[in-house]
C-alpha positions as CSV (number, residue, x, y, z in Angstrom):
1,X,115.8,131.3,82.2
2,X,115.0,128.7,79.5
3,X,118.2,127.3,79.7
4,X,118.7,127.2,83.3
5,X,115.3,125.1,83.2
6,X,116.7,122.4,80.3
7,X,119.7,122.0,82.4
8,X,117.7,121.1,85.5
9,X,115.4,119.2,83.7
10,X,118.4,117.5,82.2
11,X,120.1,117.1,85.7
12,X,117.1,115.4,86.7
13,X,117.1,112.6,83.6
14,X,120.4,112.3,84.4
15,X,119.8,111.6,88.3
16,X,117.1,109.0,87.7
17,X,118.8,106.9,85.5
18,X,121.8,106.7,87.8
19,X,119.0,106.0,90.7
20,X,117.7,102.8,88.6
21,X,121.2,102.1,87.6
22,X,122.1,101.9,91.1
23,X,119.2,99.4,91.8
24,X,120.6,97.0,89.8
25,X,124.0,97.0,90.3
26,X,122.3,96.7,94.4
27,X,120.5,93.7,93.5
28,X,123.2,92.0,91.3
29,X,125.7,92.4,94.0
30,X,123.2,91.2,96.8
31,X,122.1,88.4,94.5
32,X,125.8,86.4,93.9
33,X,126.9,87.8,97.3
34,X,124.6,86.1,99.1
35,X,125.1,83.0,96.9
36,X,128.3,83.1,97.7
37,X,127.7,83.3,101.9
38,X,126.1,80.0,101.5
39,X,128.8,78.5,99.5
40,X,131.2,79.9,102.1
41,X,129.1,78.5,104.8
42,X,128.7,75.0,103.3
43,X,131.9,74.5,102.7
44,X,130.9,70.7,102.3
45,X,128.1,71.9,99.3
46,X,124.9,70.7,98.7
47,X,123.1,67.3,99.7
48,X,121.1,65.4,98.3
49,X,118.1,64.7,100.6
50,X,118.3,61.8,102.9
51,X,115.0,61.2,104.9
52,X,111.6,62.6,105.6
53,X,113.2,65.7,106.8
54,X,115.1,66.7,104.2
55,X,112.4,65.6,101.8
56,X,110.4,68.1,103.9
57,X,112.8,70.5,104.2
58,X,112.7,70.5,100.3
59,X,108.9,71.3,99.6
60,X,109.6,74.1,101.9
61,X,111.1,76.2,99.5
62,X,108.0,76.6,98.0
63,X,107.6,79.1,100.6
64,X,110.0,81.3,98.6
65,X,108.3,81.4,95.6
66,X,104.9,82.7,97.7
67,X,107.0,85.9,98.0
68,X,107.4,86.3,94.4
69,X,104.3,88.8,93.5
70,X,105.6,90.6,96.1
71,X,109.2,91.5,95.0
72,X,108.5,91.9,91.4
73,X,106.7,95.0,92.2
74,X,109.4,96.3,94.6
75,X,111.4,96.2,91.4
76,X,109.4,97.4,89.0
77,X,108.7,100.3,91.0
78,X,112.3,101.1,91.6
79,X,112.9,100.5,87.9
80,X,109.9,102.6,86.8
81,X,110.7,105.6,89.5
82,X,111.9,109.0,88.3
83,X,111.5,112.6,90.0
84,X,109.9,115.4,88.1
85,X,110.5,118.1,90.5
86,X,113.9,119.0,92.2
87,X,115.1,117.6,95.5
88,X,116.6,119.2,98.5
89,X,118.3,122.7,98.5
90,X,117.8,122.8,94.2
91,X,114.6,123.0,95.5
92,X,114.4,126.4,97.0
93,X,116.7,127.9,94.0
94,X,114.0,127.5,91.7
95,X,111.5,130.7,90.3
96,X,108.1,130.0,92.1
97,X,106.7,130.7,88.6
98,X,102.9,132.3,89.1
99,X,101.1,132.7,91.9
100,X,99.0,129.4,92.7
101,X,95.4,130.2,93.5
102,X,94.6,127.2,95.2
103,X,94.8,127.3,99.0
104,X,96.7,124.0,100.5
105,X,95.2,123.3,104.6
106,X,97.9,121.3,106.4
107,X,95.4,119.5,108.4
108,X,97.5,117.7,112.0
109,X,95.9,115.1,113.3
110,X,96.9,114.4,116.8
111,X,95.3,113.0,119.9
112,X,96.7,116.0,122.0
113,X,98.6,114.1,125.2
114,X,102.1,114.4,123.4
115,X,101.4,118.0,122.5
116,X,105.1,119.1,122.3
117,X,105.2,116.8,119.2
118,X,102.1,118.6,117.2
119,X,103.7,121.8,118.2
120,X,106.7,121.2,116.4
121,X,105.0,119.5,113.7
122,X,103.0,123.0,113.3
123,X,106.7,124.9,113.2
124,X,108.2,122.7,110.5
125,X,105.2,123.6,108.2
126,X,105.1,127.1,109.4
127,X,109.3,127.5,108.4
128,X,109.0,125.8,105.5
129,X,106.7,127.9,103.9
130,X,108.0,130.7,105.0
131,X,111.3,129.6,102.5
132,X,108.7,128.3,100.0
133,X,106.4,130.6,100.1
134,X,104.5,129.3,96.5
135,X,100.5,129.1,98.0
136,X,98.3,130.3,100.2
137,X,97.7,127.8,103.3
138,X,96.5,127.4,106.4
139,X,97.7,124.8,109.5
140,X,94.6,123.2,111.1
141,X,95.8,121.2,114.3
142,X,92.6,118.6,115.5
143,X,92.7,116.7,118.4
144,X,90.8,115.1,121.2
145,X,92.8,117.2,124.1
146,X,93.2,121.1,123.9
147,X,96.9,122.3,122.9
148,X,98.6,124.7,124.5
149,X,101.4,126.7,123.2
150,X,100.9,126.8,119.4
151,X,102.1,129.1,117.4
152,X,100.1,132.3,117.3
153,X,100.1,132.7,113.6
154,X,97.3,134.1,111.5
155,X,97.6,130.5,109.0
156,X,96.9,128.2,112.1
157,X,93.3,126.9,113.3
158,X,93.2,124.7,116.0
159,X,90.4,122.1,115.5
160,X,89.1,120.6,119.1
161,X,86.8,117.6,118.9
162,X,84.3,117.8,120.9
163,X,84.0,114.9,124.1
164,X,80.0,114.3,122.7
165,X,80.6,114.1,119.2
166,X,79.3,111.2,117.4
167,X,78.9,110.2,114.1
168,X,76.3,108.2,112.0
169,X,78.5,105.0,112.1
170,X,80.0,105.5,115.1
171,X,83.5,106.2,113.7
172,X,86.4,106.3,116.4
173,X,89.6,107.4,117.1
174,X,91.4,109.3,114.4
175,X,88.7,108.6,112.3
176,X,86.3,110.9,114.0
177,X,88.9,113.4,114.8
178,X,89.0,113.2,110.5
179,X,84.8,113.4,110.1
180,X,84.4,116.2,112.1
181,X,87.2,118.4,111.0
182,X,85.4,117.6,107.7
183,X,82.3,118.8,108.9
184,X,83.8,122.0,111.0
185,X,86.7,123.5,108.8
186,X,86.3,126.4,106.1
187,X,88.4,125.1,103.8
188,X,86.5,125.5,99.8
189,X,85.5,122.6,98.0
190,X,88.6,123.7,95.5
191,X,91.4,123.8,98.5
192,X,93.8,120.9,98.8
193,X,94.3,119.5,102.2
194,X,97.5,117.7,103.2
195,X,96.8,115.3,105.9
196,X,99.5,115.2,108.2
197,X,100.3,112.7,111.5
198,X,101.3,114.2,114.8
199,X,105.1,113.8,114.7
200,X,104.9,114.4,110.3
201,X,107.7,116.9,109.2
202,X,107.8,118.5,106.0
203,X,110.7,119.3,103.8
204,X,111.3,122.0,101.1
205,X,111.4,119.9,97.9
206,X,107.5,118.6,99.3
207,X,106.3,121.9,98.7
208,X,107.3,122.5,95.6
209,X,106.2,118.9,94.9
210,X,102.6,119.9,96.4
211,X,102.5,123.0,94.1
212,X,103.5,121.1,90.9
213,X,100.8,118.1,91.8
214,X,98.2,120.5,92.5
215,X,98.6,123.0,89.2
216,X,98.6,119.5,87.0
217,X,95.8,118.3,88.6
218,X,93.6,121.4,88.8
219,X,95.0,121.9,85.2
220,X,93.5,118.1,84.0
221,X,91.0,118.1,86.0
222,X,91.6,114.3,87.4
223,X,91.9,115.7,91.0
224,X,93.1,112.3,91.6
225,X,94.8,111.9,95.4
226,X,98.3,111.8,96.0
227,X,101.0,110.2,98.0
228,X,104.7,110.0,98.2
229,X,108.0,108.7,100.3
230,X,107.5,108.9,104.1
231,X,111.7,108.4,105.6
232,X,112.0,108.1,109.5
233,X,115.6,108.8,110.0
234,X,114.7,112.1,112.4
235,X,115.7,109.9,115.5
236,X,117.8,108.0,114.3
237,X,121.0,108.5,116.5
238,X,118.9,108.5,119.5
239,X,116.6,105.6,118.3
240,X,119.2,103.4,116.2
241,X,117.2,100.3,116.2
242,X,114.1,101.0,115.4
243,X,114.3,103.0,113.0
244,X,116.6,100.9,110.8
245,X,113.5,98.6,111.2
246,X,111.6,101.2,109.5
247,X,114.2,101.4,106.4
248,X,112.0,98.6,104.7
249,X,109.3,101.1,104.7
250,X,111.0,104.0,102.9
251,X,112.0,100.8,99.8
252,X,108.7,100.0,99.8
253,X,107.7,103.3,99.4
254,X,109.9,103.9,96.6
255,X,109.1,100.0,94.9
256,X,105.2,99.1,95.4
257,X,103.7,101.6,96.7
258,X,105.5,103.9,93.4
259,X,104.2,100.9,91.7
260,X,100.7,101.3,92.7
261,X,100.0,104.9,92.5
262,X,101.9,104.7,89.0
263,X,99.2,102.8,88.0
264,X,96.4,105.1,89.8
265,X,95.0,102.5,92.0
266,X,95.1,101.1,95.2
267,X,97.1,97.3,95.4
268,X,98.6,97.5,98.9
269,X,97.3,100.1,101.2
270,X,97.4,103.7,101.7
271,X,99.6,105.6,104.4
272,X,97.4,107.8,106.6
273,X,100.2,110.8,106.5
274,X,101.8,112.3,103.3
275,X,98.0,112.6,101.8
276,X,97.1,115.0,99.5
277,X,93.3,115.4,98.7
278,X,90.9,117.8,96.9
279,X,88.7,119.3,99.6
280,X,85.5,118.3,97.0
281,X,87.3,114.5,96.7
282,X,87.4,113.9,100.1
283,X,83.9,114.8,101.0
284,X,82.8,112.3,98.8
285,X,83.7,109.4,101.0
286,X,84.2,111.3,104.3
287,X,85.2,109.1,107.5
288,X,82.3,108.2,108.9
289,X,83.2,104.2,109.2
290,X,81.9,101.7,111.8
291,X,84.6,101.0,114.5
292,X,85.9,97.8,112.9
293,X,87.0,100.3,109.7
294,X,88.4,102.9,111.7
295,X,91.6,100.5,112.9
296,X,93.1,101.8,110.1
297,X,90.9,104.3,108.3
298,X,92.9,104.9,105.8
299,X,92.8,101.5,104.0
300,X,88.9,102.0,104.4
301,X,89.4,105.8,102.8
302,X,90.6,104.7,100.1
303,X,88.9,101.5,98.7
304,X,86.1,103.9,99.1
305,X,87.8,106.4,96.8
306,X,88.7,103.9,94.0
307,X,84.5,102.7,94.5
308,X,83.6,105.8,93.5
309,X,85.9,106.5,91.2
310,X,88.5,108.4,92.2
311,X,92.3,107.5,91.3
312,X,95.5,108.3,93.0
313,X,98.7,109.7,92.0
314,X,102.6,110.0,93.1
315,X,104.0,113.4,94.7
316,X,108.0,114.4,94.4
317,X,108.5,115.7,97.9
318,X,109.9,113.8,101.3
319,X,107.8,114.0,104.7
320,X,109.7,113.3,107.8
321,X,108.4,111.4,110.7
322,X,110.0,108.8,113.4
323,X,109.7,105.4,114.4
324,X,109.0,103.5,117.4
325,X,110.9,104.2,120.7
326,X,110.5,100.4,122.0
327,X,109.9,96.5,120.6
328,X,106.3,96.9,122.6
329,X,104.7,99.8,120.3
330,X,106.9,98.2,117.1
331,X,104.9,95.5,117.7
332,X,101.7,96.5,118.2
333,X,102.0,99.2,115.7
334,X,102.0,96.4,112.7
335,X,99.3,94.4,114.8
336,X,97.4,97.7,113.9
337,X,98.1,97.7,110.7
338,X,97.7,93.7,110.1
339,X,94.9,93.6,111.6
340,X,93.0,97.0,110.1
341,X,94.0,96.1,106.4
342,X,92.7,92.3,106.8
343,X,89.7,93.9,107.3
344,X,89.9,96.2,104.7
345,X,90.9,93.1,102.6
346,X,87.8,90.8,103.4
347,X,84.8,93.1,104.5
348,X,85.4,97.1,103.4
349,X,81.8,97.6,101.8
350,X,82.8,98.0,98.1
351,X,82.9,95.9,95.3
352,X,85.3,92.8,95.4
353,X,87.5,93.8,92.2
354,X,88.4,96.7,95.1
355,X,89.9,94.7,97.5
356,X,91.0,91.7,95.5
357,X,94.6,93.0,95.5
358,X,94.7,94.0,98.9
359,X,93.6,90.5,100.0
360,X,96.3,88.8,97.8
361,X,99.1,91.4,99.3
362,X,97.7,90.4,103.0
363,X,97.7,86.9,102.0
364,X,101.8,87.4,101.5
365,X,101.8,89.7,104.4
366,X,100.6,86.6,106.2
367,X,103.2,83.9,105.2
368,X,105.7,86.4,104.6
369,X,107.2,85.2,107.7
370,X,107.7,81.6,106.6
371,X,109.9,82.4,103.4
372,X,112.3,84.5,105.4
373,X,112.4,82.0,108.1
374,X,113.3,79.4,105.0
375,X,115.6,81.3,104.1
376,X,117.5,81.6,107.4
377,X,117.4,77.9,108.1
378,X,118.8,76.9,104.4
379,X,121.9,78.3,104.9
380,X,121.6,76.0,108.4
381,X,120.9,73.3,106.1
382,X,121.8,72.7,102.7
383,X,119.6,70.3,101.4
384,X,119.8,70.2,97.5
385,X,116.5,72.2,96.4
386,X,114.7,71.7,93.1
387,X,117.3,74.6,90.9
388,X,113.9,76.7,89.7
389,X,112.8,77.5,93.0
390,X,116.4,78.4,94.5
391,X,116.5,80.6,91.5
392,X,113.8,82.4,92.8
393,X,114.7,82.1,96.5
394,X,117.9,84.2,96.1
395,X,116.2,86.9,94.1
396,X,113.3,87.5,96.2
397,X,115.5,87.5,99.3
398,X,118.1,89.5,97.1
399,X,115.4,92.3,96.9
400,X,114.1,91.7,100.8
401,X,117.6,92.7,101.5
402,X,117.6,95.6,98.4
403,X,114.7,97.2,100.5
404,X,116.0,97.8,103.7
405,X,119.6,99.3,102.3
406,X,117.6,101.5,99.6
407,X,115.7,102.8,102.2
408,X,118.4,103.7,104.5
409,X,120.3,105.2,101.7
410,X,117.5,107.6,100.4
411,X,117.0,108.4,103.9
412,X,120.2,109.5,104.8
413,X,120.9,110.9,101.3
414,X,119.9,114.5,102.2
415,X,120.7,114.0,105.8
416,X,124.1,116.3,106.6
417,X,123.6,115.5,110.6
418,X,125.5,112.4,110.2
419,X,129.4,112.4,109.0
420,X,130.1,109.9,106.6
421,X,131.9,107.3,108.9
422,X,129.1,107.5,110.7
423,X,126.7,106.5,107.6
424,X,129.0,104.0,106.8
425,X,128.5,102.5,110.4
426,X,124.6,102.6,109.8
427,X,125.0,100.8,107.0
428,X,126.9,97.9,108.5
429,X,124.7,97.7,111.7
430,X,121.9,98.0,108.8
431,X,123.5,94.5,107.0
432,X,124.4,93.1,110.6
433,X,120.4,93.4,112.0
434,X,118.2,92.5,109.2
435,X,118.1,88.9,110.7
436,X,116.7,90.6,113.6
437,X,114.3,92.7,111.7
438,X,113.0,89.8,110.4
439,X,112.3,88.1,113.5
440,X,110.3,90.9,114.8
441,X,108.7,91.6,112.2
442,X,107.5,87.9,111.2
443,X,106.9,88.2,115.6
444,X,104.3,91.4,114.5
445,X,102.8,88.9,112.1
446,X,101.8,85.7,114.5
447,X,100.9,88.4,116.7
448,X,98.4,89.9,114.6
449,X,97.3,86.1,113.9
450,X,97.2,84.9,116.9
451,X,95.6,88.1,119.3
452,X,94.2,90.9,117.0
453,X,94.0,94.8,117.3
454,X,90.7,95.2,119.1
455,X,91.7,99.4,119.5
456,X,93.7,101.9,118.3
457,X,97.1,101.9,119.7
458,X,98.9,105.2,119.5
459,X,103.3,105.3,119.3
460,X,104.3,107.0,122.1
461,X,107.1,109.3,120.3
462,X,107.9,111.9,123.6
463,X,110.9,110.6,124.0
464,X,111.7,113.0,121.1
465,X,110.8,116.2,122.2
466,X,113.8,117.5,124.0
467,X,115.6,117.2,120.5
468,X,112.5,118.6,118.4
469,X,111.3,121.5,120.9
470,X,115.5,122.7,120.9
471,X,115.8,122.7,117.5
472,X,112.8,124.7,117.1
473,X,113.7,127.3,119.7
474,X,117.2,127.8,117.8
């Protein structure tokens, strides 16, 4: 047994240094490959500048350089990433080891109008611990509108909020749903809840991630909070588009956000799904924020943490989820997000050393849009730039571009749906549509500028229950 455990332990050391391995030779190749584009495309080379607007057109490359911060920690959290728990099937191989006392609640949040999607959500946590059974837990399902149709299974607890209920601050929307299954469920101060969106999947290799991260920190008695990498690729043959969009999420996931709970603190923002909290941690905040807060409560969560001292961690494991069906709730989805963490940024009510990070990482959020638009237009025009800050243009975009092919490559690493012409394919229409990721998603940015979030807009994701409810029912 102890040499069954050295080898995986070795196969593991060896699997993350071919993972950071593989992130550079990525960004080396992206680097001098897109150098080369431009000197294919200006087949003429350089000019020197000649006028106001090229003069112009030069100081604009500053807006490369803004992006700078931003990129360096995508790569040191690649560089800095390594798994300490096994991944996919290796996962349910391995000897549970002792029993863990420590119950885990799988706590849904969902509004309760797309029902078939929390139904399914409660299934994919039911079957996987049925093949990883490694903890006692309980499902609790909250929502707004009454389900119908969930599993009748001792473990799950449906949570209804009532129509009245109100809280101190007046916290809204998912918020509220949060505060009062707070305030309602049994769960002990010493169970571990993992909160869970509507459409949020879990995988095999998460709970033995949850188990590991819950013995260690029961074991140090940190009971810091803990996060890991969301992918989106569920849809992705039906919902192509949108969800190669969302491959810059999964790299940043695995770059900054790594980065940040590395480090035990909160730099960029928090996800509200794929969190896993001490029962006695979380009612030390609670979710009782005014409206403003609740636009995205989890920002507000957890600069509250950090105020009172809590710290955060990073958890092995993969939760599932999906992207947006159309451009209209891509769009306003990031407004949400802009707009919530802006105000997490300037006003959240704790101390400034709290939110100094976050406003700086907003800041980029903001302008974000200008480099990449630079960038675009350079190769349009090759005015000769000042060499320091083309240096730095090419690696920041080198790693723009890192992000979104990382992400789709962990995504579909696992993934045995898709042959592998057909992941080649993704990959090209990946390469092929990142100028059109941009555009939207600089779009989402003046958006969020120009007309802010003033409620909480919900993705509509029932154009994926056919698909879900099936594979459930087989």
């Amino acid at each position: 047994m102890e040499d069954e455990s050295e080898r995986a332990g070795a196969g593991l050391r060896v699997r993350n240094a071919l993972f950071r391995l593989g992130i550079l030779a990525l960004l080396i190749g992206l680097f001098f490959g897109f150098r080369a584009l431009k000197a294919l495309v200006w087949s003429g080379g350089e000019h020197p500048a000649q006028g106001w607007y090229d003069v112009a057109f030069q100081w604009g490359a500053v807006a490369w350089s803004v992006m700078l911060p931003w990129a360096v920690a995508d790569l040191l959290g690649w560089l800095i990433y390594r798994r300490h728990t096994p991944a996919g099937l290796e996962a349910a191989s391995q000897e549970p080891g002792p029993a863990m006392p420590h119950r885990v609640v799988f706590r849904i949040v969902s509004r309760g109008d797309q029902p078939a999607i929390a139904i399914a959500t409660t299934w994919s946590v039911l079957e996987a611990m049925q093949r990883q059974p490694l903890f006692p837990f309980d499902v609790e399902v909250v929502s707004d509108i009454p389900i119908e149709g969930l599993p009748e299974h001792p473990a799950v607890r449906p949570i209804l909020v009532p129509d009245d209920y109100r809280t101190h601050n007046g916290a809204t929307h998912k918020a509220r749903a949060l505060h009062h299954a707070l305030t309602v469920s049994p769960a002990s101060d010493d169970a571990w809840i993992l909160h869970l969106d509507e459409e949020s999947h879990v995988t095999d290799e998460l709970i033995v991630g949850i188990r590991t991260a819950v013995v260690e920190e029961e074991g140090n008695g940190k009971h810091r909070i803990g996060q890991g990498l969301i992918t989106y690729h569920r849809e992705l043959a039906a919902n192509q588009l949108f969800t190669l969009a969302d491959s810059i999420r999964v790299g940043d996931d695995l770059g900054r956000f790594h980065l940040q709970y590395r480090l035990g603190r909160i730099l960029f923002g928090m996800h509200g799904s794929f969190l896993l909290v001490r029962t006695s941690v979380e009612k030390q905040v609670g979710f009782d924020f005014p409206p403003e807060g609740c636009t995205t409560e989890d920002t507000t969560w957890a600069l509250q943490q950090m105020a009172v001292g809590n710290r955060f961690r990073w958890i092995d494991g993969t939760v599932v989820e999906q992207s947006p069906a159309n451009l209209r709730d891509f769009l306003r989805q990031r407004r949400r997000w802009f707009t919530g963490m802006w105000w997490g940024a300037r006003r959240a009510p704790v101390p400034t050393r709290h939110r100094a990070s976050l406003w700086g990482a907003m800041f980029l959020w903001s302008v974000s849009w200008l480099g990449l638009a630079y960038a675009f237009a350079h190769v349009l025009n090759p005015v000769r730039v000042p060499p320091p800050l083309r240096l730095i243009g090419d690696m920041v975009f080198a790693v723009y571009l890192a992000n979104y092919l990382l992400g789709l490559w962990v995504s579909l690493a696992g993934d045995r749906s898709h042959s592998v012409l057909r992941k080649a394919r993704y990959f090209v229409d990946q390469a092929v549509l990142m100028p059109a990721f941009a555009v939207i998603e600089g779009a989402a940015v003046v958006y969020g500028l120009v007309r802010p979030e003033r409620r909480f807009h919900v993705v509509d994701k029932t154009f994926a229950e056919p698909s879900e409810i099936g594979e459930q029912a087989a």
